[in-house]
VOBALO-857090 format. One line per 8 residues: number of its first residue (from 1); their letters; for each residue x, y, z of N, C-alpha, C, O, CB. Coordinates in Angstrom, 1 decimal, decimal comma. Last residue first. Glycine has a CB too. Example, Ala and Ser with C-alpha at 12.3 -4.5 7.8 and 13.67 -1.06 7.14 Angstrom:
# VOBALO-857090
2	SA	12,8 -2,2 7,1 13,7 -1,1 7,1 12,9 0,0 7,9 13,4 1,1 8,0 14,1 -0,6 5,7; 13,2 -5,7 7,8 12,3 -4,5 7,8 13,2 -3,3 7,8 14,2 -3,3 8,5 11,3 -4,5 9,0
This chain:
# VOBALO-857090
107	XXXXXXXX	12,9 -20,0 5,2 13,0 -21,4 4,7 14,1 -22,0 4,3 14,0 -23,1 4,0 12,4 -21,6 3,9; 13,0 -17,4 6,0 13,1 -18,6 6,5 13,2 -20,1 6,5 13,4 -21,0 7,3 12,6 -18,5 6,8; 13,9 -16,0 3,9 14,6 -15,5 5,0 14,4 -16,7 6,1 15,3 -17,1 6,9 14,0 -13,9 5,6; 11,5 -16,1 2,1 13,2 -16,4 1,4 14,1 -16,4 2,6 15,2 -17,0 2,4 13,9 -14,9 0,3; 9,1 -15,9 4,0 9,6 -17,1 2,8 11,1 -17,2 3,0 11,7 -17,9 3,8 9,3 -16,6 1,0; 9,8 -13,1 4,4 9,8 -13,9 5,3 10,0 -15,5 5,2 10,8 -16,2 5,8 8,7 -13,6 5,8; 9,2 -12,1 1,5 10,5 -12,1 2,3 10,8 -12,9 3,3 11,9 -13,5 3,3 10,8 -11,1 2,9; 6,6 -13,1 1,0 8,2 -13,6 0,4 9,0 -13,1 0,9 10,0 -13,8 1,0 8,6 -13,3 -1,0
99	XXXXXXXX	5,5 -11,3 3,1 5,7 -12,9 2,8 6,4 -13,2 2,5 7,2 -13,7 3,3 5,2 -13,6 2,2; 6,2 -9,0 2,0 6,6 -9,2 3,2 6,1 -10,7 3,4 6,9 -11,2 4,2 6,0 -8,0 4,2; 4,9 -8,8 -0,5 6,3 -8,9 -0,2 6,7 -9,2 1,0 7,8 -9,7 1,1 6,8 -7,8 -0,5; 2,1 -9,5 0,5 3,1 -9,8 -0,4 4,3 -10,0 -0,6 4,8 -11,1 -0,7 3,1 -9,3 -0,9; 1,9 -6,2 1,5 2,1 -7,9 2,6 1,9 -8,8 1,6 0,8 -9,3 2,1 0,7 -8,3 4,2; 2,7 -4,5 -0,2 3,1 -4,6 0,8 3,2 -5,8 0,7 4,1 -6,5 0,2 2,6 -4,1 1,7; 0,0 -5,1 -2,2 1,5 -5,5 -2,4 2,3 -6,0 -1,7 2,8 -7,1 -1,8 2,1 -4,7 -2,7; -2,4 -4,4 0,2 -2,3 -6,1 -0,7 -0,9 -6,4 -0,9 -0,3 -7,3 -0,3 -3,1 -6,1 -2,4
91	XXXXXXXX	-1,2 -1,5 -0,1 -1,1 -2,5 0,7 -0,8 -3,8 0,9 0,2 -4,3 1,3 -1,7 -2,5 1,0; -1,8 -1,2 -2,9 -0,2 -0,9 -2,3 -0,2 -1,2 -1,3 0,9 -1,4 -0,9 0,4 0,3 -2,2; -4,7 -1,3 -3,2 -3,6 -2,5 -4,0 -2,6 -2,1 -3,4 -2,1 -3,2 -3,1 -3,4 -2,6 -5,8; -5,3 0,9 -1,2 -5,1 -1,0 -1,1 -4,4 -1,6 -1,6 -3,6 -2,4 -1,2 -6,0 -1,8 -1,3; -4,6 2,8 -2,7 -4,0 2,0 -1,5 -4,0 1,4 -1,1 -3,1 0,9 -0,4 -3,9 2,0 -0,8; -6,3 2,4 -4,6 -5,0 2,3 -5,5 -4,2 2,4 -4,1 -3,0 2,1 -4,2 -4,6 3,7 -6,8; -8,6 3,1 -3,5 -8,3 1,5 -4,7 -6,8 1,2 -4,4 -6,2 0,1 -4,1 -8,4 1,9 -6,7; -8,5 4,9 -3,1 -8,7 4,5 -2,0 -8,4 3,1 -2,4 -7,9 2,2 -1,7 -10,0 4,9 -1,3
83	XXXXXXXX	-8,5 7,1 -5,8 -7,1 6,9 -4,8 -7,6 5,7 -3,8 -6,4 5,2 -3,5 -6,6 8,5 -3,8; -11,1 5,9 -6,2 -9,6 5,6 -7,2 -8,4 5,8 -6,4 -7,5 4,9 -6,2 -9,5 6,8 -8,4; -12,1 7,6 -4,5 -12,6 5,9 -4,4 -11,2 5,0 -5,4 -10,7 3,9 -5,2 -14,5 5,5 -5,4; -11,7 10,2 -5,5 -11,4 9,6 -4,1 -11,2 8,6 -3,8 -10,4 8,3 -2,9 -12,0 9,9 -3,4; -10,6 11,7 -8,3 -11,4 10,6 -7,6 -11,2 9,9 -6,5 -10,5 8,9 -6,6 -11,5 9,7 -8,4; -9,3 13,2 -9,4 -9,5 13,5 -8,0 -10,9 12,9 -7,6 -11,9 13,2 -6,9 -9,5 15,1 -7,8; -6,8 10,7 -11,0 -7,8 12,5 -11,1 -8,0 12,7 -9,8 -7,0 12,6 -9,0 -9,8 12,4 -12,0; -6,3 8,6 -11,6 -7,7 8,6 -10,5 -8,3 9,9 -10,9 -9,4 10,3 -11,0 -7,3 8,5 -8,6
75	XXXXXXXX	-4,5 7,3 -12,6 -5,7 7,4 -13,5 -6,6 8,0 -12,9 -7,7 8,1 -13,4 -6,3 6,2 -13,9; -2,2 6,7 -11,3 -2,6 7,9 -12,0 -3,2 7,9 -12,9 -3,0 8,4 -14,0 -1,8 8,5 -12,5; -3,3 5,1 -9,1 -3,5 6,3 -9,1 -2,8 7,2 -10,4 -3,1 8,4 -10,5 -3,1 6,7 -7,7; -3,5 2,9 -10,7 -5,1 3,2 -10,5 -4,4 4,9 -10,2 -4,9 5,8 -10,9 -6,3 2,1 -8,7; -1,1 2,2 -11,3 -2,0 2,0 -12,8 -3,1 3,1 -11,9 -3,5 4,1 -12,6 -2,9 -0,1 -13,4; -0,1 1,4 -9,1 0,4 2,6 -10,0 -0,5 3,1 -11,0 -0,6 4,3 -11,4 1,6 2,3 -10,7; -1,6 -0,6 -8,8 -1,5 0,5 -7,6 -1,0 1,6 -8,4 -1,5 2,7 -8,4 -0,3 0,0 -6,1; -0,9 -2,2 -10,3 -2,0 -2,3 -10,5 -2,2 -0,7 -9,6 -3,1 0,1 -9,9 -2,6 -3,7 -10,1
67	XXXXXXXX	2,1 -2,6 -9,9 1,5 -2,3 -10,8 0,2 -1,4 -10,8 0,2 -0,3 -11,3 1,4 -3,2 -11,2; 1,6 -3,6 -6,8 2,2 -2,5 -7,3 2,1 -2,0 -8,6 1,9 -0,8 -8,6 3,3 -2,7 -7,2; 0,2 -6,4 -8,2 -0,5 -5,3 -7,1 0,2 -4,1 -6,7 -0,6 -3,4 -6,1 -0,8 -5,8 -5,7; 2,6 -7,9 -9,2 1,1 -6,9 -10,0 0,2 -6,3 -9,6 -0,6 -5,6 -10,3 0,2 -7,3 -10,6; 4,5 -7,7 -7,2 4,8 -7,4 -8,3 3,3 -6,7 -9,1 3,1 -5,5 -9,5 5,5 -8,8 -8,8; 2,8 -9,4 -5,7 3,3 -8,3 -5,4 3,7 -7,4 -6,3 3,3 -6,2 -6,2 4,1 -8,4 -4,7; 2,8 -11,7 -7,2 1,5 -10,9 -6,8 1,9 -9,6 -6,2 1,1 -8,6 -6,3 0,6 -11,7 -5,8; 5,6 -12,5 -7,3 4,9 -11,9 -8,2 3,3 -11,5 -8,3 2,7 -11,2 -9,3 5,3 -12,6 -9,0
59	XXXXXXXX	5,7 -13,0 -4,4 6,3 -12,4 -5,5 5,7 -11,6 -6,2 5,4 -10,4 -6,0 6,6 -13,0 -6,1; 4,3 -15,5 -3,8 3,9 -14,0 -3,2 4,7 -13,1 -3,9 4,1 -12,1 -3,9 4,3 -13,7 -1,6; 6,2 -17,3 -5,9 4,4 -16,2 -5,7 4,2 -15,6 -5,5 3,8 -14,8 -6,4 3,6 -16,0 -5,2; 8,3 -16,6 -5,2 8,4 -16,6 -6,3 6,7 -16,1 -6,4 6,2 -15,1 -6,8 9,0 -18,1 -6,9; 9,5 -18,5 -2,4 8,6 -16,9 -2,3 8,6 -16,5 -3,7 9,1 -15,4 -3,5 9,5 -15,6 -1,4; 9,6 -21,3 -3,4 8,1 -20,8 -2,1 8,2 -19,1 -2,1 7,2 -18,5 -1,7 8,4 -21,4 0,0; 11,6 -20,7 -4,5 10,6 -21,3 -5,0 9,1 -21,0 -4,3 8,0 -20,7 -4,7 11,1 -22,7 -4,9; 13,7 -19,7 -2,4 12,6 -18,7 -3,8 11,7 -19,9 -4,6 11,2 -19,4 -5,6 13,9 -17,8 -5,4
51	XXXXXXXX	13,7 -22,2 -0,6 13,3 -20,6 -0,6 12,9 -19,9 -1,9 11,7 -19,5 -2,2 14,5 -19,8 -0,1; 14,6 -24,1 -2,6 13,6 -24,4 -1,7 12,6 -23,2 -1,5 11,5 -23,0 -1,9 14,1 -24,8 -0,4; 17,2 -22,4 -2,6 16,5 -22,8 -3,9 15,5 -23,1 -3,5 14,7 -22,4 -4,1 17,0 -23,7 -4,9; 18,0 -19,9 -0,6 17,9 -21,6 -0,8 17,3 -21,7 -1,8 16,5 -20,8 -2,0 17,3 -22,4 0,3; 18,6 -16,3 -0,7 17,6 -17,5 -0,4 18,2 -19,0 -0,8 19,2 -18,8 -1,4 16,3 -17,3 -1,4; 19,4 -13,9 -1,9 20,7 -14,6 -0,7 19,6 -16,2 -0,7 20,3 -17,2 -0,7 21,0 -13,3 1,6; 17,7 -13,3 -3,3 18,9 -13,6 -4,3 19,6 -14,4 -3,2 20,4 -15,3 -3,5 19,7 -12,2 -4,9; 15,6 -12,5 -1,5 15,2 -13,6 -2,3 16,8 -13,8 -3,0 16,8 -15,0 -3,3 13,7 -13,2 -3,5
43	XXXXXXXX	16,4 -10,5 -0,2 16,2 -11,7 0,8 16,1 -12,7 -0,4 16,7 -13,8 -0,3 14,5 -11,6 1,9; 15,5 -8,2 -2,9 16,8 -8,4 -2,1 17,1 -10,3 -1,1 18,1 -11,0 -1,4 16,7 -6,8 -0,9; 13,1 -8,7 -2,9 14,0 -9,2 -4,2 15,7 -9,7 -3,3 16,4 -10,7 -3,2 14,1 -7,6 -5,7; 12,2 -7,7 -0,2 11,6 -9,3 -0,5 12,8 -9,8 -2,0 13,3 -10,9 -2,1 9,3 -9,3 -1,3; 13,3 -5,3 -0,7 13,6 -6,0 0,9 13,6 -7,4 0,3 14,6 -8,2 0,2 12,2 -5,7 2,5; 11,4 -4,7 -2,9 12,7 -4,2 -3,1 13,7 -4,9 -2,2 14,8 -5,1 -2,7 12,8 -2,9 -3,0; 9,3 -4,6 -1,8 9,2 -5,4 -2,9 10,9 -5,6 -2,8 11,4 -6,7 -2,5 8,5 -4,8 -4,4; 9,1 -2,5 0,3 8,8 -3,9 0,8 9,0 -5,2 -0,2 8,9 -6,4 0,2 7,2 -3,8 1,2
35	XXXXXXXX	9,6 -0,5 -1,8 10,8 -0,7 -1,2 10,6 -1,9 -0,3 11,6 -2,5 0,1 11,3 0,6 -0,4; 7,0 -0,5 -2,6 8,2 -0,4 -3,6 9,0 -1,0 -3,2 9,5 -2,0 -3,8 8,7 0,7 -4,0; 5,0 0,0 -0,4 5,0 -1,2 -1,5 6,6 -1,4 -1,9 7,2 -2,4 -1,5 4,0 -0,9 -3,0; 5,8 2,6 0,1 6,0 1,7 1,0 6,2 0,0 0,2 7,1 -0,8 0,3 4,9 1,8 2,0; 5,0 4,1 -2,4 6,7 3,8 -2,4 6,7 2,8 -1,0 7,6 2,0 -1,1 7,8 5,6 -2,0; 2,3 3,6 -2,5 3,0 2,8 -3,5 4,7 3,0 -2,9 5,5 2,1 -2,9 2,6 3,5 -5,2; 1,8 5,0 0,2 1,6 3,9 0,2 2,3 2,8 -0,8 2,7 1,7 -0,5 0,4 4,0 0,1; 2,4 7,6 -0,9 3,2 7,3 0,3 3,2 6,0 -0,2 4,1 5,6 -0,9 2,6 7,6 1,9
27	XXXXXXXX	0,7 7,5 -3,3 2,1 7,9 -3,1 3,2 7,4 -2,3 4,3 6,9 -2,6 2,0 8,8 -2,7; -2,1 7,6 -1,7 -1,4 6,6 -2,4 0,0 6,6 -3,0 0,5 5,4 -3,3 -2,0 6,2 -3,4; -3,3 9,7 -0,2 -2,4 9,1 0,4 -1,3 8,2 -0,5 -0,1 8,0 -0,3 -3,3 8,3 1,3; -5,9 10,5 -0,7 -4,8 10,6 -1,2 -3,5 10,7 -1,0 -2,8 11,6 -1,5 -4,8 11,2 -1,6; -7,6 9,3 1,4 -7,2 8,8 0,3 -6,9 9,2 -0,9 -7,3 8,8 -2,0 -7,8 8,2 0,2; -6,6 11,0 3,7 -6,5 9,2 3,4 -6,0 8,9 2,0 -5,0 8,5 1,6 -7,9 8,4 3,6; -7,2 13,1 2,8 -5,8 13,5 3,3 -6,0 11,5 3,4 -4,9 10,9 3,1 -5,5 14,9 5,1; -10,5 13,0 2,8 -9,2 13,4 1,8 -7,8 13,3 1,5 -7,3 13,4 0,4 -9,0 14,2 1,7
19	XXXXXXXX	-10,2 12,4 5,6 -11,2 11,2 4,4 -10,1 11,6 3,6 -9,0 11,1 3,6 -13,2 11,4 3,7; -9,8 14,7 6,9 -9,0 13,6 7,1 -9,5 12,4 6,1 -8,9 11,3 6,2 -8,8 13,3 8,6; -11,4 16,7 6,3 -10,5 16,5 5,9 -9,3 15,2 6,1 -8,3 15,0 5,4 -10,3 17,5 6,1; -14,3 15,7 7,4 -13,8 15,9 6,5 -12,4 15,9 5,9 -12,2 15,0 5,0 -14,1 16,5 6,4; -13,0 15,9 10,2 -13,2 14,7 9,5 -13,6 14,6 7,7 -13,3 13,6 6,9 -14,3 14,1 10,4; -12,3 18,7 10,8 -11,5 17,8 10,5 -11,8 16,4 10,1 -10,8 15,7 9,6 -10,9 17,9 11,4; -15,3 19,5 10,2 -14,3 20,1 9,1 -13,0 19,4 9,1 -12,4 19,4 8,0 -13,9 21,6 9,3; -16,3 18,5 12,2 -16,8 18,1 11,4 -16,0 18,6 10,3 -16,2 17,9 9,3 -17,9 18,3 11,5
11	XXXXXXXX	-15,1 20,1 14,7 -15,3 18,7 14,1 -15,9 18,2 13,2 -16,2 17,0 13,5 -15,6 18,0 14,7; -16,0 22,9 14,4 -14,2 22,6 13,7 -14,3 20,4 13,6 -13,8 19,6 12,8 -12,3 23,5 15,7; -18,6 22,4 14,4 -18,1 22,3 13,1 -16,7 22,2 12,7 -16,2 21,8 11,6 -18,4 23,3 12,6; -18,7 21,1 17,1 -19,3 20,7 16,2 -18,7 21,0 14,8 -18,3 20,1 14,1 -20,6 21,0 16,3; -17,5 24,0 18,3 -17,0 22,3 18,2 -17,2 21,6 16,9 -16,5 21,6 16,0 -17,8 21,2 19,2; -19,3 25,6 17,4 -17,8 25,9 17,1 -17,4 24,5 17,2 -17,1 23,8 16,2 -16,9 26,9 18,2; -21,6 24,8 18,9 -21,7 24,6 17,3 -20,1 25,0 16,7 -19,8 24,7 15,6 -23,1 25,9 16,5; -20,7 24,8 21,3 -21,4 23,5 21,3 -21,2 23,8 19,8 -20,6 22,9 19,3 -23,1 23,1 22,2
3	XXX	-20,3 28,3 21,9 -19,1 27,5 21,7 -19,2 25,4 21,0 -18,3 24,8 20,4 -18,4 27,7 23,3; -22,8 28,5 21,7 -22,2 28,9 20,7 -20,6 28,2 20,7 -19,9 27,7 19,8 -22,3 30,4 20,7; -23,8 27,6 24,0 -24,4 27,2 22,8 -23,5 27,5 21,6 -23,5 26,7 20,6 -25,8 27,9 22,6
């Protein structure tokens, strides 16, 4: 019995902690954005004119969902739902960029 409530609570203390350790995560997440933007600018200068025309969008949504990602976490404090915002938008960014890259690289 006693070992059944040791479980229980070391499990329940790591799921706790792993919610927190998510979503304050956005750091990681904005520099993944950054350098997925950074791949997509890069692919976009070697591109076809055809090519950055078609990746010029996803672009620049990438471009304001990094922003917007920066904006939320250092506004968040230790608002959890604020950091959880502000990894998505650095997600959203991500695959963004990774369109236009794919864009500039294939077309």
């Amino acid at each position: 019995m006693t070992r059944a409530v040791m479980v229980l609570v070391a499990l329940a203390m790591m799921t706790v902690g792993a919610g927190r350790t998510w979503a304050f995560e956005c750091p990681a997440r904005v520099n993944e954005a950054r350098a997925a933007v950074q791949k997509a600018e890069a692919a976009l200068d070697k591109a076809r004119a055809a090519a950055k025309a078609a990746a010029r969008g996803p672009l620049g949504k990438a471009r304001e969902m990094l922003a917007h990602a920066e904006v939320e976490h250092k506004g968040a404090g230790q608002d959890a739902k604020k950091h959880a915002e502000a990894v998505h938008e650095a997600r959203t960014a991500q695959g963004y960029a990774e369109e236009a890259r794919l864009i500039a690289e294939r077309l």
